[in-house]
N, C-alpha and C positions, 0 to 999 in steps of 0.2 A: 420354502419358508417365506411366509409375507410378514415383512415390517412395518412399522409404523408410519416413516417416511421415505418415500422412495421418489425415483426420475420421471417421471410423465415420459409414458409411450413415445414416441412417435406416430404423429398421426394427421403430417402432414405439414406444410411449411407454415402451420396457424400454430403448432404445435411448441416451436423454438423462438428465441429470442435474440434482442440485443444483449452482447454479454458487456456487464459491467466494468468490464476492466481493458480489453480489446478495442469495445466499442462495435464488433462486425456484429452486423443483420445475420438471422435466421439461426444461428448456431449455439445459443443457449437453452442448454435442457433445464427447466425448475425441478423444482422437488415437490411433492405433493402430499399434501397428509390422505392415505389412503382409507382414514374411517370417516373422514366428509368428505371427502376429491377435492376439501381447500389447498389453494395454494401456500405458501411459508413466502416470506417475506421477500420481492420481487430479486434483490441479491444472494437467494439461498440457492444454487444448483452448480453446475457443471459445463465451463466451455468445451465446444468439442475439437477446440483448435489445441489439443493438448499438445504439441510441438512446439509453435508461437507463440503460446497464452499461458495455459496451464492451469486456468483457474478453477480451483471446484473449493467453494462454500459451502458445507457440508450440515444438515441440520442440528447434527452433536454440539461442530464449532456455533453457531446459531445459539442456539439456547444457551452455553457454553457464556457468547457476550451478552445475552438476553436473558437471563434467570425470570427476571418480571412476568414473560410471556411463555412458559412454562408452567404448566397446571399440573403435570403427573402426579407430584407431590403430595397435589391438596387433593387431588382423587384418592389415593391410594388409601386404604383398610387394613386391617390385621391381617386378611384373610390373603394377601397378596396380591389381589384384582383391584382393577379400580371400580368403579360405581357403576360400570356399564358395562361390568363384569369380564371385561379383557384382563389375556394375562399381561402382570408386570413382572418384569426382572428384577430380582432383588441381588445388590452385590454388598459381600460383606463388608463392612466398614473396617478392616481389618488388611482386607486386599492392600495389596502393594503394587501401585501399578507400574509398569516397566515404563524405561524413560524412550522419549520417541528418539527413535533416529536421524538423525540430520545428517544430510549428503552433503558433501563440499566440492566445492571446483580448487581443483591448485590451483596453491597461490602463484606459483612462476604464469599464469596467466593475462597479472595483474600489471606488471612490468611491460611483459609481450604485447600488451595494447596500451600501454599507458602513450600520452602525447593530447597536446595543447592544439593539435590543426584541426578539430572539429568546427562545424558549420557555430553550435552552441558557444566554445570559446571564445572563437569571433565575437560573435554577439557581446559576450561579457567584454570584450574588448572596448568596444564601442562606446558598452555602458559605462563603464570605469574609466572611460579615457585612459585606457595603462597599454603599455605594449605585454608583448609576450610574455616577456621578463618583468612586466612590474609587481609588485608586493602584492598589492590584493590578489591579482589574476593568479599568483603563484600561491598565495595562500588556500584559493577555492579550489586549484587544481589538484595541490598536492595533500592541501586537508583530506578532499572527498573521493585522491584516488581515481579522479577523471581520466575517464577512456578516449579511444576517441580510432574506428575501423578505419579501412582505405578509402570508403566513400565517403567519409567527413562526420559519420554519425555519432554521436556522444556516448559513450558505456557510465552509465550509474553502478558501480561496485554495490553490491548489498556485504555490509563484513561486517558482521557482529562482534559486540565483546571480546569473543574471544579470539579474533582475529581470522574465525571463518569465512570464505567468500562463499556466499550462501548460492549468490545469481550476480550476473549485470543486464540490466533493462536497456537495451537500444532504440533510442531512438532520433531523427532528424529533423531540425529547426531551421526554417529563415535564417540566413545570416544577420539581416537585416533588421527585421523585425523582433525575431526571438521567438516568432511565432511555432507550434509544433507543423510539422508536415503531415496531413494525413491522409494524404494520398495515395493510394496504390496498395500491394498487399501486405508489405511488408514496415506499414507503418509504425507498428512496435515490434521488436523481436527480442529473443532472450538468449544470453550467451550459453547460458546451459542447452539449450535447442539446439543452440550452432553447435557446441561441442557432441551432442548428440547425432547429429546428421554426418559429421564428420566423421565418426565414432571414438572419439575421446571418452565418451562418458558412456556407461552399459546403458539398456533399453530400460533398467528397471532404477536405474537414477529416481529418488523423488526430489521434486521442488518444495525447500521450506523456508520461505522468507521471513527475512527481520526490516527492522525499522532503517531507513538510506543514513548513514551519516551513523547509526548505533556506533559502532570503534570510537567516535570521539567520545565517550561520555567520560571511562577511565582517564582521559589525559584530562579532565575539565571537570572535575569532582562537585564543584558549589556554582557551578554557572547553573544557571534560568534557563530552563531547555522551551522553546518552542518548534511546535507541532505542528506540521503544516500538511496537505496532502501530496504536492506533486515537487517532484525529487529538484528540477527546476526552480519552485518557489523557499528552498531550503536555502540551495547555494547562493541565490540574489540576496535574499535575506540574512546569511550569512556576511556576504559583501557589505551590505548596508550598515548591521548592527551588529559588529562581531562580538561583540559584549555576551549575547546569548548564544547556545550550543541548538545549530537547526535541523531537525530529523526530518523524516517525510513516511506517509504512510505506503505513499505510492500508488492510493487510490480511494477515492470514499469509502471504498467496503473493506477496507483494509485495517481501518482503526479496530483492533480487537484488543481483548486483555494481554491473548498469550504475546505478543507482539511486542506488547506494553511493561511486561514485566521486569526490562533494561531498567524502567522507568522508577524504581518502589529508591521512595526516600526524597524522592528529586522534587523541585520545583517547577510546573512544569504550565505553560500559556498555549492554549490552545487557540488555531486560527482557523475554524471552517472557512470555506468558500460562500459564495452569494449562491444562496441555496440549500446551503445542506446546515446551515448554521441550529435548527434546532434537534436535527437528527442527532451531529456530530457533539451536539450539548449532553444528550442525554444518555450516550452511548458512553462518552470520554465522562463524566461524574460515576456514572455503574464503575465504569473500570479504574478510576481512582481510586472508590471506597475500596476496592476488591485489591486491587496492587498493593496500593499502601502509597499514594504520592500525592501533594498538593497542587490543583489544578485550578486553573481560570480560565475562562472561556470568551476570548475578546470579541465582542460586539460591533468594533472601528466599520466593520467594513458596511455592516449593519445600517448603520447610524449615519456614514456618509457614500451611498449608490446613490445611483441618480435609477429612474428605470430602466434605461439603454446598460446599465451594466447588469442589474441586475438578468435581463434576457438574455446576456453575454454569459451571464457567470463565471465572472472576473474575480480573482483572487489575491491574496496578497503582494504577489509579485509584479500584480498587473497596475496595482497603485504603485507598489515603489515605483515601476521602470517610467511611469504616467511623472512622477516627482523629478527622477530624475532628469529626462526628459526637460522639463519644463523648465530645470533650473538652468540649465545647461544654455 
């Protein structure tokens, strides 16, 4: 059976990508629309590091946050085909479709790595001038659930609403800096993988992430949620301004509806990065009208780069700690 969108072959190391999310060379399959050989939008396909990554973009979920860029619709006839006479699938408006499955990691996992000695800690240490024990530091730790393995590395909990641990993101920072580490292979890794290699979790586990920080919304009902991308610029931002409740997507490509839908009623400030400011514009207003949540989309960072950041593509977190820094 051929589909409409499928993986491009293999066909050679010209064939795969940088995956969006990992960051590693040669390992990203796209998807390919197979009645032109165009490709779908350079985030639509499949890492093949499904152990340490997991990522597949899928071009359902694609259209899914793009409806705009989806024409089946306005091709399709009475006749069931569209204009160029391929068949369409028609499903009844009537179907009921079944609810997806979401896997969970125990919770007793969340205890068993909890701890303040990560390299990232430190760092907040630094920044907050607080010790182990001080308010803020015990705030961002015990708010967001902070991990932290035996070689120093940070675990970001993903726990949804309803107090699922979906995943935790690993990874290692400068103590110093606060910079990420991304050196070696093992730059990012995923606790559901470790649990997998271990054999805690079956083979046929799926990975379904929520937004970093989602569990807080129910304790903080009429807080100002901002939106940030990296789980890192959540927690500083949290530190800074705790007035507001800070999620994180966990990645550019990550800002989707189904994600978003924590989100309906809320008040909700959106912060792209230096770069991605008009993507993340126009992707985050689609998915407001469709949720149901009041969005804005700050410009700040916009308005004051210099161009040495913008080539950095520096983000929120990187002016506060610039601030604090400076005041200090």
């Amino acid at each position: 059976m051929i589909h409409r969108y499928e993986l491009e072959k293999y066909k050679g190391i010209r064939s795969r990508y940088e995956c969006p999310a990992c960051h590693h060379k040669r390992v990203f399959a796209r998807y390919i629309d197979t009645r032109t050989g165009e490709y779908l939008s350079p985030d639509v396909g499949r890492c093949n590091r499904e152990d340490n990554c997991g990522y597949h973009y899928t071009p359902k979920e694609y259209f899914h946050d793009h409806p705009e860029n989806d024409f089946s619709e306005m091709r399709r006839d009475n006749s069931g085909k569209d204009r160029k006479g391929y068949n369409v699938k028609v499903t009844s408006k009537n179907k009921i479709s079944q609810p997806q499955r979401i896997d969970c990691i125990p919770e007793i996992y969340i205890p068993k790595y909890l701890g303040t000695r990560s390299d990232f800690v430190y760092f907040l240490r630094g920044l907050f001038n607080e010790p182990e024990t001080g308010s803020t530091i015990q705030r961002l730790t015990g708010g967001y659930c902070l991990g932290c393995t035996d070689t120093g590395a940070v675990i970001y909990w993903q726990i949804d609403g309803q107090k699922r641990v979906r995943t935790g993101k690993v990874m290692r920072y400068n103590s110093e800096t606060g910079k990420r580490l991304k050196n070696g292979c093992n730059a990012v890794d995923w606790m559901h993988a470790r649990l997998k290699r271990e054999g805690v979790l079956p083979d046929e586990w799926e990975l379904s992430q929520c937004l970093f920080g989602e569990h807080l919304l129910k304790r903080r009902p009429e807080d100002t949620v901002c939106l940030v991308e990296s789980e890192k610029s959540a927690v500083i931002g949290s530190g800074v301004m705790p007035g507001y409740v800070w999620l994180a997507t966990g990645g550019k490509q990550n800002l989707k509806a189904e994600k978003c839908e924590c989100l309906k009623g809320r008040n909700v400030i959106l912060f792209p990065d230096l770069g991605a400011f008009d993507d993340w514009k126009e992707k985050g207003e689609a998915i407001a009208r469709r949720v149901g949540f009041t969005l804005s989309v700050s410009d700040t960072l916009e308005r004051i780069a210099t161009p040495e950041d913008r080539r950095n593509g520096l983000d929120i977190a990187d002016y506060m700690i610039r601030a604090m820094k400076t005041k200090n």
